[in-house]
GUTIDREN-283679 format. One record per residue: residue in three letters; x, y, z of N, C-alpha, C, O in turn. Coordinates in steps of 0.1 Angstrom, whole numbers, plus 5000, padded with zeros to 4 digits. Example, Ala and Ser with C-alpha at 12.3 -4.5 7.8 and 13.67 -1.06 7.14 Angstrom:
BEGIN
Ala513249435078512349555078513249675078514249675085;Ser512849785071513749895071512950005079513450115080;
//
This chain:
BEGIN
Unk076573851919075673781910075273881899075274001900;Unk074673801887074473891879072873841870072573721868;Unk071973951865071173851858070973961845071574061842;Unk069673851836069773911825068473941825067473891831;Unk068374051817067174131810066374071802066874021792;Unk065074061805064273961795064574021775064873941765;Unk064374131775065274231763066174161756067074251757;Unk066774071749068174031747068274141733069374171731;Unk067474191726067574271712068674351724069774311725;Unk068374451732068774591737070674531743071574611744;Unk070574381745071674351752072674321740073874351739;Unk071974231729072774221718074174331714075374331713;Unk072674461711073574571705074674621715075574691711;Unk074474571730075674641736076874551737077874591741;Unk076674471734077974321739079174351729078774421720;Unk080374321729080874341722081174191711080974071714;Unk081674271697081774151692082874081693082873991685;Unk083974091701084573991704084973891714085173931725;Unk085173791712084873651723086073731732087173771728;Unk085273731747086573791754087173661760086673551760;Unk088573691766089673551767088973551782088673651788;Unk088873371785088873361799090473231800091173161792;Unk090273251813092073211816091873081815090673041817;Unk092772981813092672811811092172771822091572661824;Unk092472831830091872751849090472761843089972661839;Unk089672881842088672941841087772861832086972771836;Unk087872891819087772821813087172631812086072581809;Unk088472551817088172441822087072391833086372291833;Unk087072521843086072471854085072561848084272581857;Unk084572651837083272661834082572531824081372511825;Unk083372461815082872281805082872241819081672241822;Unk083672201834082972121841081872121846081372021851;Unk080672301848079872311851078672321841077472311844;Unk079372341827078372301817078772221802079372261791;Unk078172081806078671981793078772051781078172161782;Unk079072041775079472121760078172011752077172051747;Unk078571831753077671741748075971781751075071771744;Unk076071821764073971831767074171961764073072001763;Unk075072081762074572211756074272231743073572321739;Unk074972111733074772121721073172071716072772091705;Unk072172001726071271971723069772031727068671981726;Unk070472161733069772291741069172421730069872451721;Unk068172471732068072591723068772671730068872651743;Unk069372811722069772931730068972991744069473041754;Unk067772961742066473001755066872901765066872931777;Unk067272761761066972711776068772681777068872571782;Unk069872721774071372681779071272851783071872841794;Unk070872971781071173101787071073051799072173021803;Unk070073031809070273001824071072951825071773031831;Unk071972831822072772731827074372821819075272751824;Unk074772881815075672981813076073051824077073061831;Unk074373111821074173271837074973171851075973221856;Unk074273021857074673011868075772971869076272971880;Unk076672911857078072881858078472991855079372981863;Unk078573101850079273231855079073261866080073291871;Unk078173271872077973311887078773261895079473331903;Unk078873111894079573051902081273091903082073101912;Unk081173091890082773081888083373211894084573221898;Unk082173341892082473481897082573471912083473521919;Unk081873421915082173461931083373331938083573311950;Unk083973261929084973201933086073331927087273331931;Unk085673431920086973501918087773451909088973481908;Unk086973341900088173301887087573411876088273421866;Unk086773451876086673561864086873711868086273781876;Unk088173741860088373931865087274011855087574081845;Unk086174001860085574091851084274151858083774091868;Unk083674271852082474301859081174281857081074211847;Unk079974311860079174291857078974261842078874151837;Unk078874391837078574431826079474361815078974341803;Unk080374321817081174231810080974091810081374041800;Unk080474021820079873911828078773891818078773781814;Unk077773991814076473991807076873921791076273831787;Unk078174011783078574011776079173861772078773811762;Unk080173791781080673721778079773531778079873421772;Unk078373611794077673481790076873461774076673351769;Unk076373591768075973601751076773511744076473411738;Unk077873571746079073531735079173331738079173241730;Unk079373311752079473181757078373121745078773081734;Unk077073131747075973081741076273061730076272951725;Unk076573151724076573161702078073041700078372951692;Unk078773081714079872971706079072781710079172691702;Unk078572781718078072691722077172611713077272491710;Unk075772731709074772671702074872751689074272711679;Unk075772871688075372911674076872871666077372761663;Unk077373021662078573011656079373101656079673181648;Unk079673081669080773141680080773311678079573351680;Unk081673421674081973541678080973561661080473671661;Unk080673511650079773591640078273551642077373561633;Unk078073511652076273461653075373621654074273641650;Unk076373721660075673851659075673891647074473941645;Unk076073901641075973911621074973831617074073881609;Unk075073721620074273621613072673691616071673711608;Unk072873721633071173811632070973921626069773941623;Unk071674001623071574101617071174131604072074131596;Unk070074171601069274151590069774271580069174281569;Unk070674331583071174441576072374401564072674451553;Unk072674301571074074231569073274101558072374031562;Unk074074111545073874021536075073941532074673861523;Unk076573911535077273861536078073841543078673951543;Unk078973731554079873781562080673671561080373551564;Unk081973711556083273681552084473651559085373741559;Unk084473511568085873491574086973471569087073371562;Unk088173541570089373501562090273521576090673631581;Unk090573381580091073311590090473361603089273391604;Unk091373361611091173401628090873561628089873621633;Unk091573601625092173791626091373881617091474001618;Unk090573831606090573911594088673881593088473761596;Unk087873931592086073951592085674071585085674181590;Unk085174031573084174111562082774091568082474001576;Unk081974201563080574191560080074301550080374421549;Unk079274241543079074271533077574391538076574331542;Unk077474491538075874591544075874711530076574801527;Unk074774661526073374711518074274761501074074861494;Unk075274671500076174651487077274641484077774591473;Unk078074711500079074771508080274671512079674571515;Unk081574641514082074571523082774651529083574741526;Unk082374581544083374661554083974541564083574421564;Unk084974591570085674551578085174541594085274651600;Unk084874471600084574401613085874471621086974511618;Unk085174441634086674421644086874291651087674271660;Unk086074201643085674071653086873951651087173901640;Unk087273921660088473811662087973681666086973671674;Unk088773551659088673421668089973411671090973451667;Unk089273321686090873331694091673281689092673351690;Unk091973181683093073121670092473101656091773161649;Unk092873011656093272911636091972811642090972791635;Unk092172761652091472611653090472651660089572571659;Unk090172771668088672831666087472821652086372781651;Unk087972861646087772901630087572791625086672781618;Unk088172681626087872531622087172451632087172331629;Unk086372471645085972451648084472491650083472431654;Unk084572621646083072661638082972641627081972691622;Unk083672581618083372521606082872411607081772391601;Unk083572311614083272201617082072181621081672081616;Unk081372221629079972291635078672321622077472291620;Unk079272371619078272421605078672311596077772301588;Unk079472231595079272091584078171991586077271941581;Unk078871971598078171861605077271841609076971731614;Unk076271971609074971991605074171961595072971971595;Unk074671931588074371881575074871801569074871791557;Unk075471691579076271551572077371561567077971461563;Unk077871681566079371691556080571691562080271671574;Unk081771701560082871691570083471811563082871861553;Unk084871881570085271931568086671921575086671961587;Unk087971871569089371881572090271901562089971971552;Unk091471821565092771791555092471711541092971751530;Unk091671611541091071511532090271591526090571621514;Unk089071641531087771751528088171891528087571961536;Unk089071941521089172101526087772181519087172281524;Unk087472121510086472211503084772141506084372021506;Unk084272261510082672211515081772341511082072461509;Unk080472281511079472411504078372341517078172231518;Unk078072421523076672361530075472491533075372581524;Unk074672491545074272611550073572521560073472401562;Unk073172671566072672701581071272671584070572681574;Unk070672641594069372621596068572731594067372711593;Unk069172861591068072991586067972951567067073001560;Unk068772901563068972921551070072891540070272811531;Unk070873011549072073081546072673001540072672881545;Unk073573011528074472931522075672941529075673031538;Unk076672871527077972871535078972791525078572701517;Unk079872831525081572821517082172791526081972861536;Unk083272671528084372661536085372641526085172591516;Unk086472671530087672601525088272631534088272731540;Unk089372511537090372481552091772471543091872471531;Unk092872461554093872451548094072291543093472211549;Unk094872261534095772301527096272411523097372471525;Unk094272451513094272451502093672641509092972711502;Unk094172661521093972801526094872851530094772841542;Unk096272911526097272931536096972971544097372901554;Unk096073091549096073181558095373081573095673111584;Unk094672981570094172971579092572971570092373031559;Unk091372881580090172831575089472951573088973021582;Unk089172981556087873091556086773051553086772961545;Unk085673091558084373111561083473211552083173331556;Unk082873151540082073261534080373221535079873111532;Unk079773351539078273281540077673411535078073521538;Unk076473371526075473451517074373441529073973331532;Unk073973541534072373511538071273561531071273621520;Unk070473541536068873561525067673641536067173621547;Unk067473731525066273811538065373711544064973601539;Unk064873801559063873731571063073701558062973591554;Unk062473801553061173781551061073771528061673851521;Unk060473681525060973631508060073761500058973811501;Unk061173791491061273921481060473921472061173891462;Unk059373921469058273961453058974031450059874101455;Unk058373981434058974111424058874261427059674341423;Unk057774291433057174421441058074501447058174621444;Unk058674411456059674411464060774521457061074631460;Unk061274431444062674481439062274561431063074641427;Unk060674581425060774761423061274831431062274891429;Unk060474831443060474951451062074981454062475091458;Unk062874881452064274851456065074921445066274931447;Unk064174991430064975001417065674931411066374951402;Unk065374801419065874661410065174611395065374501390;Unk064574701391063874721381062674781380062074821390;Unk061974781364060974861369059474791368059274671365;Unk058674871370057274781374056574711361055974611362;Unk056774801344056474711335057374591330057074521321;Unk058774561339059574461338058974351350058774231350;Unk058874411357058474311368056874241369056474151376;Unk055974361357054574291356054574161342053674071340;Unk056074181333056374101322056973961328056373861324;Unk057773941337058273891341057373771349057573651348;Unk056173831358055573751365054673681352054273571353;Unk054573781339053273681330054173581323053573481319;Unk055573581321056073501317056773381322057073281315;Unk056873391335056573321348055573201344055873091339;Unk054073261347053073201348052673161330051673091331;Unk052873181322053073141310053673031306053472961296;Unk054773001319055472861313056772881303057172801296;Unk057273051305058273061290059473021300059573061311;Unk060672921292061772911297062873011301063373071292;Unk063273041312063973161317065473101322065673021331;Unk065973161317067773131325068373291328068773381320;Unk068373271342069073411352070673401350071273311355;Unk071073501344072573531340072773641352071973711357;Unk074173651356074673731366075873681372076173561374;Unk076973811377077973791383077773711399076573691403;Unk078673671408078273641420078073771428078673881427;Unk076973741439076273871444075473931434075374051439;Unk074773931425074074011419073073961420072274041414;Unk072173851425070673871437070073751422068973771417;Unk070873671418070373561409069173461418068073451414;Unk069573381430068873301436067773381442066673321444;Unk067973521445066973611451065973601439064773551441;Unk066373631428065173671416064573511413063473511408;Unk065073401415063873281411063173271426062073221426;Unk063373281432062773281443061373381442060273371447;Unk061773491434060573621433059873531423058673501425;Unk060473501415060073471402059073311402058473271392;Unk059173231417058773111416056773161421055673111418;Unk056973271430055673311434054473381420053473451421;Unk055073321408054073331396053573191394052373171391;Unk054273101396054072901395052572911403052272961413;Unk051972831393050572761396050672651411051372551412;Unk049972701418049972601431049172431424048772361433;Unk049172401413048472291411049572261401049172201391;Unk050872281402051772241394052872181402053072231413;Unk053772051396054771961408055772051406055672091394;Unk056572081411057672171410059072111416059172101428;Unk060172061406061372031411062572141418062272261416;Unk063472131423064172201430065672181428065872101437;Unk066572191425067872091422068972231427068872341422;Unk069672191436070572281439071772191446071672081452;Unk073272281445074372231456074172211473074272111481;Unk073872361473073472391485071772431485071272511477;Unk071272381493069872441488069672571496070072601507;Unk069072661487068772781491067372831490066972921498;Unk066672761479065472831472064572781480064472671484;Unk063672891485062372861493060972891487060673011485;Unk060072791483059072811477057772771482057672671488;Unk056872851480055172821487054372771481053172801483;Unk054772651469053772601461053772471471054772431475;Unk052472421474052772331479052872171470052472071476;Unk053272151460053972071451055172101452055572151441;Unk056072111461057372141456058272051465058172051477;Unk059171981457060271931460061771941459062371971449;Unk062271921471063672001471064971871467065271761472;Unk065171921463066371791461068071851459068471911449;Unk068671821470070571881470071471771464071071661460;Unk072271801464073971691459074171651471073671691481;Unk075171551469075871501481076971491474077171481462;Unk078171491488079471491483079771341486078971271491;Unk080871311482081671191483081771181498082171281506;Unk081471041503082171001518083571031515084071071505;Unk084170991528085570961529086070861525086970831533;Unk085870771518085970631511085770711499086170631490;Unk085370821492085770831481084070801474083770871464;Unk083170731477081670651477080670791477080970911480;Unk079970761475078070801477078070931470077071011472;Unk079070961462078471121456076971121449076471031443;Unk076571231450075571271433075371391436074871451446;Unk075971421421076071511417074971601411073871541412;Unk074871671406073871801396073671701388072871621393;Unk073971681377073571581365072771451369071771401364;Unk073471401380072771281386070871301387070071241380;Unk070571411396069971491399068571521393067371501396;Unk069371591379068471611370067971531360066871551354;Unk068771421358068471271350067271221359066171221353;Unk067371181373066371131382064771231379063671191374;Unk065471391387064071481385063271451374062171491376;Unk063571391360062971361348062071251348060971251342;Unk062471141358061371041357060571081374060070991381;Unk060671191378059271271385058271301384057571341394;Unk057971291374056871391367056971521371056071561378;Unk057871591368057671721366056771781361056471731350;Unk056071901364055972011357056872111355056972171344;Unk057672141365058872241365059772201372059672151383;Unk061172241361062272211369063172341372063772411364;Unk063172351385064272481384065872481394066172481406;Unk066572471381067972461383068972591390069472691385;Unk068972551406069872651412070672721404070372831399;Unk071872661401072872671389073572621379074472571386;Unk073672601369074472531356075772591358076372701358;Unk076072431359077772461359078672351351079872351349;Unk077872261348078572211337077972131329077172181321;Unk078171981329077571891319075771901317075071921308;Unk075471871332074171881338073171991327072071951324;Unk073772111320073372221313072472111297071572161290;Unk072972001294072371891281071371861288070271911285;Unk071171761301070471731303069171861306068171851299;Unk069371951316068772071317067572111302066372121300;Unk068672131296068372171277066972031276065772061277;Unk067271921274066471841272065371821281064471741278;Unk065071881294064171911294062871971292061671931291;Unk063672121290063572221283062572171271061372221270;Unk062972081262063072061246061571961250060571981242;Unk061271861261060571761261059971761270060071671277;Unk058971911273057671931278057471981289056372021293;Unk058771981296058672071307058972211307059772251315;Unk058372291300058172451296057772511309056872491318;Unk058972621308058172711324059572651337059372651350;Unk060572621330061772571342062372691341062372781332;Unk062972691349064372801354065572781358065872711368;Unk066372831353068172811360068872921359068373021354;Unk070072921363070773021366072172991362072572871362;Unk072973081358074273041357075473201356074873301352;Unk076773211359077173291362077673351349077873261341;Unk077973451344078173561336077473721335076573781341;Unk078173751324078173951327077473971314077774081309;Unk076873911307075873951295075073861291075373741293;Unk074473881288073073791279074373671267074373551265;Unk075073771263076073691250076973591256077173481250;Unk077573631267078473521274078073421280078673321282;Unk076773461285075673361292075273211280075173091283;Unk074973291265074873161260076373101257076672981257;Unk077273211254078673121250078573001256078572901251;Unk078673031275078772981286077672881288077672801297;Unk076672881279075672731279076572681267076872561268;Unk076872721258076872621246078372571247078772521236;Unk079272571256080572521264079972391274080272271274;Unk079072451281078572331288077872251282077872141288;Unk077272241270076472131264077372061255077071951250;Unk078472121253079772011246080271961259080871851257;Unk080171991270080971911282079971791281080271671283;Unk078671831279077671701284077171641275076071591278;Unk077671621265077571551250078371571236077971631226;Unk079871511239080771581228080371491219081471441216;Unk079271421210078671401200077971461192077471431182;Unk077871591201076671721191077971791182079171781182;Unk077071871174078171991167077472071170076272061174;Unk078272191169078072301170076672391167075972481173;Unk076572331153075072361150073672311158072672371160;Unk074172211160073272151170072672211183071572221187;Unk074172251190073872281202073372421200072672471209;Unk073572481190073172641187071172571186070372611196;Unk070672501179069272461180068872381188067872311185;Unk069572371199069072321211068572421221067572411229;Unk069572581219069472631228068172691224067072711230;Unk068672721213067072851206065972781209065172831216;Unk065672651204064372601211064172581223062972611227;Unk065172541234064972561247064472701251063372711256;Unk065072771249064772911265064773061251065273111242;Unk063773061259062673201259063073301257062973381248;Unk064173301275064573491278065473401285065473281288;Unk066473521287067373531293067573691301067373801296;Unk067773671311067373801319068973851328069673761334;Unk069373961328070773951328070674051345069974151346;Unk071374001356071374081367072774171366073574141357;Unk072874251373074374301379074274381393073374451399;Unk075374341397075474431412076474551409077674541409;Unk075874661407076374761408077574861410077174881422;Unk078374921408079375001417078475051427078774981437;Unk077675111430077175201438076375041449075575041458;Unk076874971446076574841457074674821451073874751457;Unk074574861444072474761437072974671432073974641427;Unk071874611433071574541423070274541413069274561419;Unk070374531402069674581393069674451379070674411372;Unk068174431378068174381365068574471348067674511341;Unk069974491344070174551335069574491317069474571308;Unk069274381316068374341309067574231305068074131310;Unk066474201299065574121294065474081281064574131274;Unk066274001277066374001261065273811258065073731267;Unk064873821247064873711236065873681228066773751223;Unk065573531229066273421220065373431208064373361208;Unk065673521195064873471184065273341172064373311165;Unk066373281171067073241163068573241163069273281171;Unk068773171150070473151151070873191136069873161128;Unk072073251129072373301119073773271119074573331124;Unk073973141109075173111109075873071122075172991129;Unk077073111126077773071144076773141146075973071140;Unk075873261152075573321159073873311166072773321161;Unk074173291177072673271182072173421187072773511194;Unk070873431180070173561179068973611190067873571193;Unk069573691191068873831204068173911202068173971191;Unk067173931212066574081208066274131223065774051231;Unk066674261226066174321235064674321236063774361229;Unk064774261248062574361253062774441263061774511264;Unk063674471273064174541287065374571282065974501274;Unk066074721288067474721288067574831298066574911298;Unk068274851306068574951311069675021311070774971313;Unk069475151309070275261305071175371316070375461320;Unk072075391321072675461328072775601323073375621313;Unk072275681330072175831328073475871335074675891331;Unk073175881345074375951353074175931370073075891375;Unk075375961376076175911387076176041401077176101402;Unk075176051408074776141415075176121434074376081442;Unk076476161437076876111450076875961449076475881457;Unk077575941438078375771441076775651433076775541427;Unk075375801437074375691433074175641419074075731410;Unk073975521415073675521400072575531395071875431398;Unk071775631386070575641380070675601367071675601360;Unk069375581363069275581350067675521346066775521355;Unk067275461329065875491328065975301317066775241310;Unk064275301322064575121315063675141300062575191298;Unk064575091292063975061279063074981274063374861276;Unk062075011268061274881264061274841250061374941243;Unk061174731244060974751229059374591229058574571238;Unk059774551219058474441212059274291214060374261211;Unk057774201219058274081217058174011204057374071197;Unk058673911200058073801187057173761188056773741199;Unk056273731174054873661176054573521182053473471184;Unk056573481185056173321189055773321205055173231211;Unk056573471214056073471225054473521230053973501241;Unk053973591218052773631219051773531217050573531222;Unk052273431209051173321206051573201220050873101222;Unk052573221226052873131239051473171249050473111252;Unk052073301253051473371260049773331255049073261264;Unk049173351245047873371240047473211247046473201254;Unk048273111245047572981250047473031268047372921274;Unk047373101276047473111291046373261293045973311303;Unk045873301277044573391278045273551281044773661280;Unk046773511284047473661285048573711275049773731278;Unk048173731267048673781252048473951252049374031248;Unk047073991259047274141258048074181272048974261271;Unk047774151281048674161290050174181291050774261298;Unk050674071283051874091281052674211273053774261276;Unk051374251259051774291251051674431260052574521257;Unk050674471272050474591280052074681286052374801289;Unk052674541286053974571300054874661291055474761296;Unk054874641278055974711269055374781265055474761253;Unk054474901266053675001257054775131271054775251270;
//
């Protein structure tokens, strides 16, 4: 017989991470002693007993060659395939670990503190791997096969999640999942982090709470969803706050806040809505703020027109590596979502819409770091016009680390007289001295 330590942190770290093989005899008579259907409706706390005594049993019949201590190991692992998600549920706890990357059966990334490394952790096949996918869809209404290879969902902590299955995967089903710290990041936070510095991060919150339109520019991994999430704890708790994402990820403590996700198409091809759907609806909400996970295509006009008609103080995000590609990359999407504008137009849609544009990157040295804070002052001919108020400068490269020092310069009188309606005009003007 074997039992377990009230301790599971001390047992965690000793188990190994991979699912060890029990023999098909084995196997079959441990699902006869524990339904797989009434385990799936168990927390991990109350199916651990019912594991422990179908191991026991099966041990002293002598269908398991293993010993104690392996016995301990393999009832853990039993559980996570059961209730969590199978051989990476110990990642998933691990708060060190900010991304962990299946690429099929044989092959496991994790991403630690900027770093990717290589796992040793195996699923016992191909249809392992699609069967913890399957698990993680279906949690969330969505399917995932041959019809459905491609799916975006997440986990009951949060966590976003990527599938794609084969077809459209030779290797076999991978598995990408972003997690989000235990505990939610203030701007505070990502000083102390050198994720910028503290007169960017005291600018940032007054412009926050000012109501100036902000769109977060950044590569994937560079801590875009992390910073509106910092960035939402400046929002007035007496303000309605919309939420529009693929996957929802953003967690906020205003208590006005409403979350609203996409839905994919049934298998009949029926019931999508999309981003644009989304944000057309969020409009007749009464918003006071809308903040857009990410702009990815047409949805970016509608977005803009909010912007333009009174909802000042929204936020979105969208992918790019400079402040300049960031607008190219809006004013592409506002021809997707109204090829009746010109050019000029969409250039004076943008400049009246948004404020700042605030640019992240994830690092070589694995940071992430707000590299700048610029203004939209205008447009000159093709060109829509910039001004730094943040920039950050790289000095030099010290054991792999990257250092360097943040620049400040002056805002426009139109943000100072924004600012001045919210009584914080000297304030703002404080952050940049």
């Amino acid at each position: 017989m074997f039992g377990f330590n009230a301790n599971t942190t001390s047992q965690k770290t000793q188990r190994s991470h991979e699912l060890l093989a029990i023999s098909e005899d084995a196997r079959e008579a441990f699902y006869e002693l524990v339904d797989p259907s009434v385990a799936a409706k168990l927390s991990s706390e109350e199916l651990l007993p019912r594991v422990t005594a179908a191991l026991n049993k099966l041990s002293e019949q002598k269908m398991l060659p293993y010993n104690n201590l392996e016995l301990v190991q393999l009832c853990h692992q039993l559980v996570d395939e059961m209730n969590g998600i199978g051989p990476i549920q110990p990642l998933l706890e691990d708060d060190t670990i900010s991304d962990i990357l299946v690429n099929g059966p044989d092959t496991v990334y994790i991403e630690r503190f900027g770093k990717l490394q290589k796992t040793d952790i195996r699923f016992r096949d191909a249809q392992h791997v699609l069967n913890v996918a399957q698990r993680i869809v279906n949690a969330v209404g969505r399917r995932i096969d041959e019809s459905t290879p491609l799916v975006d969902a997440r986990l009951s902590d949060g966590s976003r999640v990527n599938i794609i299955a084969p077809p459209l995967a030779l290797h076999g089903t991978c598995i990408s999942i972003r997690k989000f710290p235990a505990s939610k990041l203030q701007l505070s936070n990502m000083v102390t982090t050198d994720s910028l510095s503290q007169p960017m991060a005291d600018f940032l919150a007054i412009a926050t709470a000012c109501r100036f339109n902000i769109l977060v520019s950044g590569g994937t991994g560079s801590g875009k969803t992390t910073l509106l999430n910092a960035l939402s704890k400046n929002i007035s708790n007496d303000e309605r706050i919309l939420t529009i994402e693929d996957a929802a990820e953003l967690s906020l403590d205003q208590p006005h806040w409403v979350a609203l996700e996409t839905r994919n198409e049934s298998s009949e091809g029926k019931g999508e809505v999309n981003v644009r759907a989304l944000v057309k609806n969020a409009l007749r909400m009464r918003p006071d703020r809308i903040i857009l996970g990410e702009v990815r295509g047409a949805e970016a006009f509608d977005m803009l027109q909010a912007m333009n008609t009174g909802h000042d103080g929204s936020l979105c995000t969208l992918h790019a590596n400079s402040p300049e590609d960031a607008l190219l990359r809006l004013a592409n999407m506002l021809l997707m979502g109204s090829d009746r504008l010109s050019e000029n137009i969409i250039r004076s849609q943008i400049v009246s819409a948004i404020d700042l544009v605030v640019q992240l990157e994830r690092m070589r040295d694995g940071s992430r770091r707000i590299t700048a804070i610029s203004e939209i002052t205008g447009s000159e001919g093709d060109r829509i016009l910039m001004s730094p108020i943040f920039k950050f400068n790289i000095q030099e490269s010290i054991d792999e680390k990257i250092s360097g020092t943040y620049q400040s310069y002056q805002v426009s009188p139109a943000l100072l007289n924004k600012s001045a309606h919210f009584a914080k005009k000297s304030a703002l003007q404080e952050t940049l001295k």
